[in-house]
Backbone as XML, in Angstrom:
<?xml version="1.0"?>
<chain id="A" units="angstrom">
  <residue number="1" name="UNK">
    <atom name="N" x="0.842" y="-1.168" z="0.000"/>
    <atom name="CA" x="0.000" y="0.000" z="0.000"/>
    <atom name="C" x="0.888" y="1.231" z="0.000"/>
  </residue>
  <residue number="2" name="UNK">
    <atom name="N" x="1.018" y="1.529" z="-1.059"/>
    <atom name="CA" x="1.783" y="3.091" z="-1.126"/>
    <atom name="C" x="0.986" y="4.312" z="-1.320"/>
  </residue>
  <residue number="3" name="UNK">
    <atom name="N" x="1.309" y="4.948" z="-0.673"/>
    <atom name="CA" x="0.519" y="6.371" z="-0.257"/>
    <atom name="C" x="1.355" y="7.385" z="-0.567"/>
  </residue>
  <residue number="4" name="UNK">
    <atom name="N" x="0.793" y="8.581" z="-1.345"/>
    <atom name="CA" x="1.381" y="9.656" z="-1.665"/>
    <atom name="C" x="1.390" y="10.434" z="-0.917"/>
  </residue>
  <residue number="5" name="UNK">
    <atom name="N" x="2.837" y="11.271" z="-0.606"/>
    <atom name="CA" x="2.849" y="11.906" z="0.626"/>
    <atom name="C" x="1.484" y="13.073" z="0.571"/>
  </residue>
  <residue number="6" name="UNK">
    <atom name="N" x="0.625" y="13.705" z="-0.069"/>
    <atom name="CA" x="-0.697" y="14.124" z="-0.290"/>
    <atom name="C" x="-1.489" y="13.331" z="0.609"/>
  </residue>
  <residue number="7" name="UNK">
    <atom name="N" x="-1.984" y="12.070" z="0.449"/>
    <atom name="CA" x="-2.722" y="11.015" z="0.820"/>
    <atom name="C" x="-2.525" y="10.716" z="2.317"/>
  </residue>
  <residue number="8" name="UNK">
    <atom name="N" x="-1.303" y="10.770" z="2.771"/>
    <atom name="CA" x="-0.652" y="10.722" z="3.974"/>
    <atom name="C" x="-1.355" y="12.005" z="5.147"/>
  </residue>
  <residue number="9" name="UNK">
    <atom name="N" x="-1.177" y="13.144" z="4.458"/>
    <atom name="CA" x="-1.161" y="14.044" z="5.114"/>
    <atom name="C" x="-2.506" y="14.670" z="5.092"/>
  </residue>
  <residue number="10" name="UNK">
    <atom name="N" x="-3.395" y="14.153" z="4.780"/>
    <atom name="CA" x="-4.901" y="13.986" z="4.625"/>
    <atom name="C" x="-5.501" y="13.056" z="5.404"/>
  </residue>
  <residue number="11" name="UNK">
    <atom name="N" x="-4.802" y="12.137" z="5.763"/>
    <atom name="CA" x="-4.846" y="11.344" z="6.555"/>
    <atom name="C" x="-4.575" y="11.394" z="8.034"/>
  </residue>
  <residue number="12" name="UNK">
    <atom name="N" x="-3.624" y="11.824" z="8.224"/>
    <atom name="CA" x="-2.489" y="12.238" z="9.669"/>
    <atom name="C" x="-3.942" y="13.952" z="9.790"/>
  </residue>
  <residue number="13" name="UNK">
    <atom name="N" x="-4.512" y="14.211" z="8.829"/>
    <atom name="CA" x="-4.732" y="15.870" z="9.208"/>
    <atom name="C" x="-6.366" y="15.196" z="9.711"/>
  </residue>
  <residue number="14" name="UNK">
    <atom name="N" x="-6.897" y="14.759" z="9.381"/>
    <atom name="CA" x="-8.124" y="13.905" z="10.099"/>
    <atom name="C" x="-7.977" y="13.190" z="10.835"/>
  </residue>
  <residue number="15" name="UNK">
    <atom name="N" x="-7.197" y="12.796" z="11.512"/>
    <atom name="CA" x="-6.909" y="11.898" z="12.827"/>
    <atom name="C" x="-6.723" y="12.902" z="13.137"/>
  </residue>
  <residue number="16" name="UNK">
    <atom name="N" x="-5.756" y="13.881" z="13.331"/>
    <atom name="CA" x="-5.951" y="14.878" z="14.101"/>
    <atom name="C" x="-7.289" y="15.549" z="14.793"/>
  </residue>
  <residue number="17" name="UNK">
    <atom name="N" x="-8.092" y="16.028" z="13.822"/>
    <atom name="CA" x="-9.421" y="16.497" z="13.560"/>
    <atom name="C" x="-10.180" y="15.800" z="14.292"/>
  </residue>
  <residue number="18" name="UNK">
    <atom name="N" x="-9.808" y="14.343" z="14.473"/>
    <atom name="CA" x="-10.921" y="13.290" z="15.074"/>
    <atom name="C" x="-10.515" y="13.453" z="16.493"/>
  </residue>
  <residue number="19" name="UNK">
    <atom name="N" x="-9.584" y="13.209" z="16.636"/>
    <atom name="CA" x="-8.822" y="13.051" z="18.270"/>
    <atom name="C" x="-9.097" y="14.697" z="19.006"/>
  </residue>
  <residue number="20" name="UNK">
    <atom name="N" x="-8.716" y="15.688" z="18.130"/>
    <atom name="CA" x="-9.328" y="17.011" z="18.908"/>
    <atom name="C" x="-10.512" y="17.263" z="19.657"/>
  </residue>
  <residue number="21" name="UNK">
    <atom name="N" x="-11.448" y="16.750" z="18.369"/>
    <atom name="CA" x="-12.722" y="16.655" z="18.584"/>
    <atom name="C" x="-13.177" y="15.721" z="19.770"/>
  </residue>
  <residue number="22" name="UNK">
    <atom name="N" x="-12.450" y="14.632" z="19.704"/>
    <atom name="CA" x="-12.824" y="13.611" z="21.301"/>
    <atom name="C" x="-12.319" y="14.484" z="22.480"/>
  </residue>
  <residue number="23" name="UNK">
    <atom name="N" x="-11.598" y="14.808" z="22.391"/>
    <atom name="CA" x="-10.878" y="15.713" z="22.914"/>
    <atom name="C" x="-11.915" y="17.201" z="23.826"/>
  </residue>
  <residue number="24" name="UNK">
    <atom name="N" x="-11.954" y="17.635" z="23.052"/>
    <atom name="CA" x="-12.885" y="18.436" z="23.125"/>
    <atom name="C" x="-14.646" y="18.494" z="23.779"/>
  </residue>
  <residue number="25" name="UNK">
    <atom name="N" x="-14.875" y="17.114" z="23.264"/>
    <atom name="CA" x="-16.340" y="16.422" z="23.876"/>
    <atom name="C" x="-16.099" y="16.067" z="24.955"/>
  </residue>
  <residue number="26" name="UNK">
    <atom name="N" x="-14.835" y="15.203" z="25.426"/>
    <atom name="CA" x="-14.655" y="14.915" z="26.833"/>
    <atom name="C" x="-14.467" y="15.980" z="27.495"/>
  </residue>
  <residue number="27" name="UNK">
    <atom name="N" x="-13.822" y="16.657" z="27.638"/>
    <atom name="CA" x="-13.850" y="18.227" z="28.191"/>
    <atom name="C" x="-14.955" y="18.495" z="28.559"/>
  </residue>
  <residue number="28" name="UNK">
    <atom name="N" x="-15.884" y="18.425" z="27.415"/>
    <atom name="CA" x="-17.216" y="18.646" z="27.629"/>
    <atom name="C" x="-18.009" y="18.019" z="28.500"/>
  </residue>
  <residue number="29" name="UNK">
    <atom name="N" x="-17.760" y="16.776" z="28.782"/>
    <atom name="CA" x="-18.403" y="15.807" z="29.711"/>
    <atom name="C" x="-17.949" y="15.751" z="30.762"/>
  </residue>
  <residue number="30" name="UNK">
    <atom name="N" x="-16.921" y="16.122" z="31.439"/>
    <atom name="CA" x="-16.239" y="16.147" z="32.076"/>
    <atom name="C" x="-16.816" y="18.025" z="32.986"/>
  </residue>
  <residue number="31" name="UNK">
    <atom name="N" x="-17.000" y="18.935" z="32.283"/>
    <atom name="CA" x="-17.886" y="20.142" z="32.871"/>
    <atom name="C" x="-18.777" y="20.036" z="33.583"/>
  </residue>
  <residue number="32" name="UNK">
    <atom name="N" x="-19.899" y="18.813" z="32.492"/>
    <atom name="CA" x="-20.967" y="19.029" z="32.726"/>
    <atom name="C" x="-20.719" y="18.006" z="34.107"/>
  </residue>
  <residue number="33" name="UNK">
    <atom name="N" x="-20.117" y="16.969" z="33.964"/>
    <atom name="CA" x="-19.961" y="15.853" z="35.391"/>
    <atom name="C" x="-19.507" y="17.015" z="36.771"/>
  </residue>
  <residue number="34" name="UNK">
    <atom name="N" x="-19.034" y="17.339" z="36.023"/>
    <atom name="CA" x="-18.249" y="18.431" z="37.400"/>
    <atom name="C" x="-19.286" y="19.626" z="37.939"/>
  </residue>
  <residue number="35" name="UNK">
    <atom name="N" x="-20.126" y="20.209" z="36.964"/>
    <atom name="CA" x="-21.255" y="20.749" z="37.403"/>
    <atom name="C" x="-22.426" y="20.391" z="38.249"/>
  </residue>
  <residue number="36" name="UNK">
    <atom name="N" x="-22.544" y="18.961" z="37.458"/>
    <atom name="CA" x="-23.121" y="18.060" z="38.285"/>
    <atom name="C" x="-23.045" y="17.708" z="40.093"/>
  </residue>
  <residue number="37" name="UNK">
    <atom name="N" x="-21.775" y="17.537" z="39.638"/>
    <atom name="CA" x="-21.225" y="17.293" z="41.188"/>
    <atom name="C" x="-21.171" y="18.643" z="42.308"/>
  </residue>
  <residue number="38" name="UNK">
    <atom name="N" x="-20.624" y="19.851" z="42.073"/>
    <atom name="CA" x="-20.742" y="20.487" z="42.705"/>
    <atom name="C" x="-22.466" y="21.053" z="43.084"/>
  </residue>
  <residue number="39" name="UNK">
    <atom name="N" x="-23.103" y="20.933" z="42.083"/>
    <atom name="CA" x="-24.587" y="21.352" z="42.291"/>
    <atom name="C" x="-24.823" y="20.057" z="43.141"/>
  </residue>
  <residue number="40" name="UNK">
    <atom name="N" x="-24.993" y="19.287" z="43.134"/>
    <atom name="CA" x="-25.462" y="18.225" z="44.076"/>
    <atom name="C" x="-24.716" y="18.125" z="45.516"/>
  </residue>
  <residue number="41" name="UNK">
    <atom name="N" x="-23.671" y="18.392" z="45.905"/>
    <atom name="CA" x="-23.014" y="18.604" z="46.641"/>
    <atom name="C" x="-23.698" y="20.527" z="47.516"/>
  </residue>
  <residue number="42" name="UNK">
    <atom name="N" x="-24.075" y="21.112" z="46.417"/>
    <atom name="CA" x="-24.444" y="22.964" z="47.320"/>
    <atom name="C" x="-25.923" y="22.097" z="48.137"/>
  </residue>
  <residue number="43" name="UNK">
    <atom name="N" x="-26.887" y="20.874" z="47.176"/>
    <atom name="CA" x="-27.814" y="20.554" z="47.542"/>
    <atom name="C" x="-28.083" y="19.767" z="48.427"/>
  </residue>
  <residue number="44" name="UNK">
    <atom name="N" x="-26.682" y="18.965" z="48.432"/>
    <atom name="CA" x="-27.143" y="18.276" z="50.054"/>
    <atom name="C" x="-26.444" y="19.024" z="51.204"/>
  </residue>
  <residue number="45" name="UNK">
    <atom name="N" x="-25.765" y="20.080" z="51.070"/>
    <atom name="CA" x="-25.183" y="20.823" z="52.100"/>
    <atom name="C" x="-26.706" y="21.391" z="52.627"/>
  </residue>
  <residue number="46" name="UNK">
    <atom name="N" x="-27.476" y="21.926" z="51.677"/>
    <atom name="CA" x="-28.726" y="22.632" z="51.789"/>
    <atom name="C" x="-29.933" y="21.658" z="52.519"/>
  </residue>
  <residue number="47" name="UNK">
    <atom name="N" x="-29.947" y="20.489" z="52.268"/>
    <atom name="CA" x="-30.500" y="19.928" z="52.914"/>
    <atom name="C" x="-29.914" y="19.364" z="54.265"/>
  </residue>
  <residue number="48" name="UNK">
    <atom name="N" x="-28.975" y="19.430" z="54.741"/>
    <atom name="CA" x="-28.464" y="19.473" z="55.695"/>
    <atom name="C" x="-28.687" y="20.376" z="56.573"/>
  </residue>
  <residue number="49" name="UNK">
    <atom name="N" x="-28.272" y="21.487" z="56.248"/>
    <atom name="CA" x="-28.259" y="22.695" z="56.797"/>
    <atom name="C" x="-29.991" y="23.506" z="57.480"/>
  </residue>
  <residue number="50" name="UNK">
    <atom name="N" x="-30.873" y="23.110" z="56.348"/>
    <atom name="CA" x="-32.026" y="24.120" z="56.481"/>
    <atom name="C" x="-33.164" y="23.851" z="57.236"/>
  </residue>
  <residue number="51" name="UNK">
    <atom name="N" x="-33.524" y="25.103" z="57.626"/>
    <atom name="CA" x="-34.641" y="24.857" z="59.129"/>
    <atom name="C" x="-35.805" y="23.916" z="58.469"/>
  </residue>
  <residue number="52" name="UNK">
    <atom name="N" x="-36.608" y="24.595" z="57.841"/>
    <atom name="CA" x="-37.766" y="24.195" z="57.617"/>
    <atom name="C" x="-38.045" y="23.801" z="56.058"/>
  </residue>
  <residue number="53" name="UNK">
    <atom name="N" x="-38.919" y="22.544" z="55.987"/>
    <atom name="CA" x="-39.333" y="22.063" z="54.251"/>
    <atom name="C" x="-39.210" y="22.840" z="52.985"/>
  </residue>
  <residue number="54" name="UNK">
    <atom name="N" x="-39.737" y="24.056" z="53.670"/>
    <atom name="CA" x="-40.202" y="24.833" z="52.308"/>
    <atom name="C" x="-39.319" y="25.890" z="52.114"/>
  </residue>
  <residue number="55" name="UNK">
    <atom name="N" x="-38.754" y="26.232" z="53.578"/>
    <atom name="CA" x="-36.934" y="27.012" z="52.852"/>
    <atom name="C" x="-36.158" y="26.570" z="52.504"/>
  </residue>
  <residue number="56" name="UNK">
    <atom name="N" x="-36.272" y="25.113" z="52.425"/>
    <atom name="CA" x="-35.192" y="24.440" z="52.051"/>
    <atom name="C" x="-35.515" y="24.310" z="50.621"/>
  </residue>
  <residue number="57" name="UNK">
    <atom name="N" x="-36.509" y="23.742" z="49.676"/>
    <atom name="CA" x="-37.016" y="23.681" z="49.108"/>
    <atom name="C" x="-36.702" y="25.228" z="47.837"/>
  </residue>
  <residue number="58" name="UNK">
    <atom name="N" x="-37.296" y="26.390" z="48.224"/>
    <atom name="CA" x="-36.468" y="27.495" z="48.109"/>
    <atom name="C" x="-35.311" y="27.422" z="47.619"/>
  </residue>
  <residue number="59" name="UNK">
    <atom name="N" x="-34.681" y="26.907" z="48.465"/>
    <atom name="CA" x="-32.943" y="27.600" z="48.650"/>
    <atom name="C" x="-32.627" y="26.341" z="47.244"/>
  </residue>
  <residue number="60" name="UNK">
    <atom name="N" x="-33.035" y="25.282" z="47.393"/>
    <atom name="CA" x="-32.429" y="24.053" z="46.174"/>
    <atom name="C" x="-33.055" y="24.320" z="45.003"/>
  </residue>
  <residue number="61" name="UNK">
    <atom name="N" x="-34.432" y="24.835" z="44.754"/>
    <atom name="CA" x="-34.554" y="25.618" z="43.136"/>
    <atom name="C" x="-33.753" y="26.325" z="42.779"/>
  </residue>
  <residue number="62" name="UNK">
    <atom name="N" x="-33.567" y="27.334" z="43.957"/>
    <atom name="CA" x="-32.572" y="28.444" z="43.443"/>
    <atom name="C" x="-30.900" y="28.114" z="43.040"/>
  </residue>
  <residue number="63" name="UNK">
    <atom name="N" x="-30.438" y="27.100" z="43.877"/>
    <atom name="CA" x="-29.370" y="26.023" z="43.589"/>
    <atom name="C" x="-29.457" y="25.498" z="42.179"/>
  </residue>
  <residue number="64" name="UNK">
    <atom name="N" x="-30.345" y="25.023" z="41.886"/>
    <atom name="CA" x="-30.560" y="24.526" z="40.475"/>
    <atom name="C" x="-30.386" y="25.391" z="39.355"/>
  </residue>
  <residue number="65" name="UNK">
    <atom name="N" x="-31.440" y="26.483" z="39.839"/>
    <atom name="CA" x="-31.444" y="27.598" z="38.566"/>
    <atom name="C" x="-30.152" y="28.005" z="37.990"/>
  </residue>
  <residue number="66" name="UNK">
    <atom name="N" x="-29.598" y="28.527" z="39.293"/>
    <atom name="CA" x="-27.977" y="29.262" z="39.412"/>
    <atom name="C" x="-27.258" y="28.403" z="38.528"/>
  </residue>
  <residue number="67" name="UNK">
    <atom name="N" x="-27.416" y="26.656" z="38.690"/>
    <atom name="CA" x="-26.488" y="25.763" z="37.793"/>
    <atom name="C" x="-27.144" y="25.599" z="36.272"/>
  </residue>
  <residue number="68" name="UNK">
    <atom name="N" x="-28.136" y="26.075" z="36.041"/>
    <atom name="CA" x="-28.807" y="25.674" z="34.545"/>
    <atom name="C" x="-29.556" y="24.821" z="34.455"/>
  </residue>
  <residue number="69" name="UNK">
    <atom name="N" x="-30.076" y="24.167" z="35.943"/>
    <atom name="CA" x="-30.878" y="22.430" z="35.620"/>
    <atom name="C" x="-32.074" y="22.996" z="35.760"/>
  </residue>
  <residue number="70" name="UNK">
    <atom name="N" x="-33.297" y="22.233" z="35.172"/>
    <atom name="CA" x="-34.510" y="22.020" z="35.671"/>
    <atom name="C" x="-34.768" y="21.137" z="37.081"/>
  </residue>
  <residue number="71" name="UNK">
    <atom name="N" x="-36.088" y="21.172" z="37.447"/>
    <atom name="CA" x="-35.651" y="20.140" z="38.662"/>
    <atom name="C" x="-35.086" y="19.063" z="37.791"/>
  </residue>
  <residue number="72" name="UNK">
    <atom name="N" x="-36.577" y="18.566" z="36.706"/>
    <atom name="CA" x="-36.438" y="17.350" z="36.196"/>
    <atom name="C" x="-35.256" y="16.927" z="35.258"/>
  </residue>
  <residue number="73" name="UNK">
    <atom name="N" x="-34.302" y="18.199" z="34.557"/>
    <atom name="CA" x="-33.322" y="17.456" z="34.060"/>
    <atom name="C" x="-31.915" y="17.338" z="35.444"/>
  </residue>
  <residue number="74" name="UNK">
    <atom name="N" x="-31.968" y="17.488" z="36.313"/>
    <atom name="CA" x="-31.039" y="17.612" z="37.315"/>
    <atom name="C" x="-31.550" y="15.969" z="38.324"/>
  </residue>
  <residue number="75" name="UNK">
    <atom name="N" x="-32.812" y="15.539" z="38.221"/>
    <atom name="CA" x="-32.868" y="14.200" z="38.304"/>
    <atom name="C" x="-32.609" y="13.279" z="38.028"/>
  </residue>
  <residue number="76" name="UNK">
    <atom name="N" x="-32.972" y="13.605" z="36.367"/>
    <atom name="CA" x="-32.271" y="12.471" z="34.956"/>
    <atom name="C" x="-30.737" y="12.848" z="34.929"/>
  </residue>
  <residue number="77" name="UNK">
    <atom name="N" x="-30.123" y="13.710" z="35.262"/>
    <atom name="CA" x="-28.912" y="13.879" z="35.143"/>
    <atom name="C" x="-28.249" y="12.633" z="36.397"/>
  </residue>
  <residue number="78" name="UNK">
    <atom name="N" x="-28.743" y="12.589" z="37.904"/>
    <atom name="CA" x="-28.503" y="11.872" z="38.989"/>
    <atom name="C" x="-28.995" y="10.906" z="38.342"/>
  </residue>
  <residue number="79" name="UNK">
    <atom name="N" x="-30.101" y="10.063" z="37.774"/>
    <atom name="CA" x="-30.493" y="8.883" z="37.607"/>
    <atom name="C" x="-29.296" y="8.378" z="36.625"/>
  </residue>
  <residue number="80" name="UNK">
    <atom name="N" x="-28.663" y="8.739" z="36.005"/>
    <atom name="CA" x="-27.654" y="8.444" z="34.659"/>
    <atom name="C" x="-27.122" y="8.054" z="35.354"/>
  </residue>
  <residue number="81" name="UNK">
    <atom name="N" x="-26.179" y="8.610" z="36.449"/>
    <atom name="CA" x="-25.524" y="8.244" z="36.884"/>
    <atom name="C" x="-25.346" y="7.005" z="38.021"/>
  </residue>
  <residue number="82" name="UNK">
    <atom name="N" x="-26.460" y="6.433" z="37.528"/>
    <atom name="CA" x="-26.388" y="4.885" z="38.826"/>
    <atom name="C" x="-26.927" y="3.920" z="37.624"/>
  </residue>
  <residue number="83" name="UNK">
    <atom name="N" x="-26.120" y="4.389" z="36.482"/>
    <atom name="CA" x="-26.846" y="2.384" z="35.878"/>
    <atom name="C" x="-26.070" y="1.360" z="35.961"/>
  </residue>
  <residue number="84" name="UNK">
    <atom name="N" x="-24.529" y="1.820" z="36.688"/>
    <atom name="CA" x="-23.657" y="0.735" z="36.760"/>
    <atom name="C" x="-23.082" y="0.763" z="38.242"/>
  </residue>
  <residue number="85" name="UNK">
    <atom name="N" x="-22.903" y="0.265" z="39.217"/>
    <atom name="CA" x="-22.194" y="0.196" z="40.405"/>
    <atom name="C" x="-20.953" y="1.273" z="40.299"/>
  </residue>
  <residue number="86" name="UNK">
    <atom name="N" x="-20.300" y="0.863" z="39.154"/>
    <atom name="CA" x="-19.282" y="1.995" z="39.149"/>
    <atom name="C" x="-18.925" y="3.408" z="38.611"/>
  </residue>
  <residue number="87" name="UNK">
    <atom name="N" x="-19.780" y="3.694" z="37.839"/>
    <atom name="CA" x="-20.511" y="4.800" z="37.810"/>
    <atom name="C" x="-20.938" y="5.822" z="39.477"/>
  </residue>
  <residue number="88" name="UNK">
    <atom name="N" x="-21.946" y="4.823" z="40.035"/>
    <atom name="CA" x="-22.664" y="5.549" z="40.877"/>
    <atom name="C" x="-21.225" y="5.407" z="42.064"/>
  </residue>
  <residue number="89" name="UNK">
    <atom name="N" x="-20.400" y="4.864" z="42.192"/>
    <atom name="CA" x="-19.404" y="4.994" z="43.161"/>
    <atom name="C" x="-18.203" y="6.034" z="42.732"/>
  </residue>
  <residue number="90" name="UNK">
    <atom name="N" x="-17.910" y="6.154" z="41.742"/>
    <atom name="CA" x="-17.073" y="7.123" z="40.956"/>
    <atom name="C" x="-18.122" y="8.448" z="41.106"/>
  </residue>
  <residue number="91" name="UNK">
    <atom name="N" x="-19.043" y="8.623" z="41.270"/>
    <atom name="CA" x="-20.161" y="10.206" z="41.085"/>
    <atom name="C" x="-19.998" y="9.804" z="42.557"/>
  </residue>
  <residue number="92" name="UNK">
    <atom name="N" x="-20.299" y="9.356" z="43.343"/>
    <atom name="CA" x="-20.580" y="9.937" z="45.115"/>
    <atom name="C" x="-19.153" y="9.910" z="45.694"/>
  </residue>
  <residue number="93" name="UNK">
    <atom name="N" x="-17.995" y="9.515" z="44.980"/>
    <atom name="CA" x="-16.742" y="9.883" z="45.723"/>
    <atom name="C" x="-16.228" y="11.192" z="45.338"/>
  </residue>
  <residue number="94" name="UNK">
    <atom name="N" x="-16.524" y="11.243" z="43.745"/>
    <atom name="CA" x="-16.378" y="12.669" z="42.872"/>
    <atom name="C" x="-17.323" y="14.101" z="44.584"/>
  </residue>
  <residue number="95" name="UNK">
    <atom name="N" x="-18.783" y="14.006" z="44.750"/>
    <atom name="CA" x="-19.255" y="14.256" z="45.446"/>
    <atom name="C" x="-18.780" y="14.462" z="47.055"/>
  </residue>
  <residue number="96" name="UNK">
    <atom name="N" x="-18.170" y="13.336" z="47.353"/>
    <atom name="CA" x="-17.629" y="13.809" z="48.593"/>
    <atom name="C" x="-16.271" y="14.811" z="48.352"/>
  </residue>
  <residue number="97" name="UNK">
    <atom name="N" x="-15.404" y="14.612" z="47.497"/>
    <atom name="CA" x="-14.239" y="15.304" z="47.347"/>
    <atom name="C" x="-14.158" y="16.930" z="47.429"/>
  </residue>
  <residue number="98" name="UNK">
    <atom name="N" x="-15.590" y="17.093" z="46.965"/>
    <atom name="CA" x="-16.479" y="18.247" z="46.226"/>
    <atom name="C" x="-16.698" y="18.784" z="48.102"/>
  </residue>
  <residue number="99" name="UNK">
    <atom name="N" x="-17.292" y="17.837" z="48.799"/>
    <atom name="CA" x="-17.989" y="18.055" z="50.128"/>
    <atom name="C" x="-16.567" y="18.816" z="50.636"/>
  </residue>
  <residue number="100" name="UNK">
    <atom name="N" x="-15.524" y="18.019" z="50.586"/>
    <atom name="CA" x="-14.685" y="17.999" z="51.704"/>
    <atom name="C" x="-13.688" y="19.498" z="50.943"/>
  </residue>
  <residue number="101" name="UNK">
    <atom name="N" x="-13.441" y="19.760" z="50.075"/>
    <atom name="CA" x="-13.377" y="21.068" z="49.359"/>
    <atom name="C" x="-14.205" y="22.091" z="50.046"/>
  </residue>
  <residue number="102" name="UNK">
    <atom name="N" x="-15.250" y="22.085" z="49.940"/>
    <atom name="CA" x="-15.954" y="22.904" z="50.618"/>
    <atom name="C" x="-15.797" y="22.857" z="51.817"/>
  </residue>
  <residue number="103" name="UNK">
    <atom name="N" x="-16.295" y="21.825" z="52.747"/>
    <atom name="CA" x="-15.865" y="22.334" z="54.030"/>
    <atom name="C" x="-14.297" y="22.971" z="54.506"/>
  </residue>
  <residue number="104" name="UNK">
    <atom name="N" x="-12.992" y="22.754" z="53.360"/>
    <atom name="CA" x="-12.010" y="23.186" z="54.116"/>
    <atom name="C" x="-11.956" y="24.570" z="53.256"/>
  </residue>
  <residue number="105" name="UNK">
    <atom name="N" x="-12.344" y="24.880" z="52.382"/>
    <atom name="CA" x="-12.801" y="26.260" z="52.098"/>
    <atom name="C" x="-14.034" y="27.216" z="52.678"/>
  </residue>
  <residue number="106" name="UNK">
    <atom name="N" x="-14.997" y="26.450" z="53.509"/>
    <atom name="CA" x="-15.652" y="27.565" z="54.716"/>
    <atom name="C" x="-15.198" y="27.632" z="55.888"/>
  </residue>
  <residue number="107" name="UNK">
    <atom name="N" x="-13.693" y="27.054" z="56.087"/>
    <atom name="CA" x="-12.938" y="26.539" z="57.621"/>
    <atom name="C" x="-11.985" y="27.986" z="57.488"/>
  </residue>
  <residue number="108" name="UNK">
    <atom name="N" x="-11.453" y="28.705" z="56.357"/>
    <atom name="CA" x="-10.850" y="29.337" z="55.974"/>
    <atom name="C" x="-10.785" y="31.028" z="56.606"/>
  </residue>
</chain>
């Protein structure tokens, strides 16, 4: 199979193109996981923290909004994340890391 250095470099220039692009999407997934996590993490601090049902309630829409979720896509976003054991253990350690960040940044 001989390839003209043309052919080559049309070649090598779309693998490039392809790998950026993965590149780039993971990044992307990797935001949105991380958004994820810290919003779920402001929300169970909030449920921790709050006096009564309906201020609490309050305070976690407004948690949501601030991050871009609906309630319901901020559910389906948590439900994704438990269809495999390791999944849902990789997202609640991601989550605590997130916790323990925060608490040594309000210790501050």
């Amino acid at each position: 199979m001989n390839r003209t250095p043309l052919a080559m470099s049309r070649s090598l220039g779309l693998c490039c193109i392809t790998v950026m692009m993965m590149l780039t999407s993971c990044d992307k997934v990797d935001q949105e996981g991380q958004k994820l996590v810290s919003t779920y993490a402001r929300v169970l601090v909030e449920r921790q923290t709050g006096l009564d049902s309906a201020s609490t309630a309050k305070h976690i829409d407004s948690i949501l909004k601030a991050s871009g979720y609906s309630v319901e896509e901020f559910e389906r976003q948590l439900r994704s994340h438990g269809t495999t054991p390791q999944n849902l253990k990789s997202f609640y350690d991601s989550v605590s890391t997130e916790l323990s960040r925060m608490r040594s940044d309000s210790t501050r």
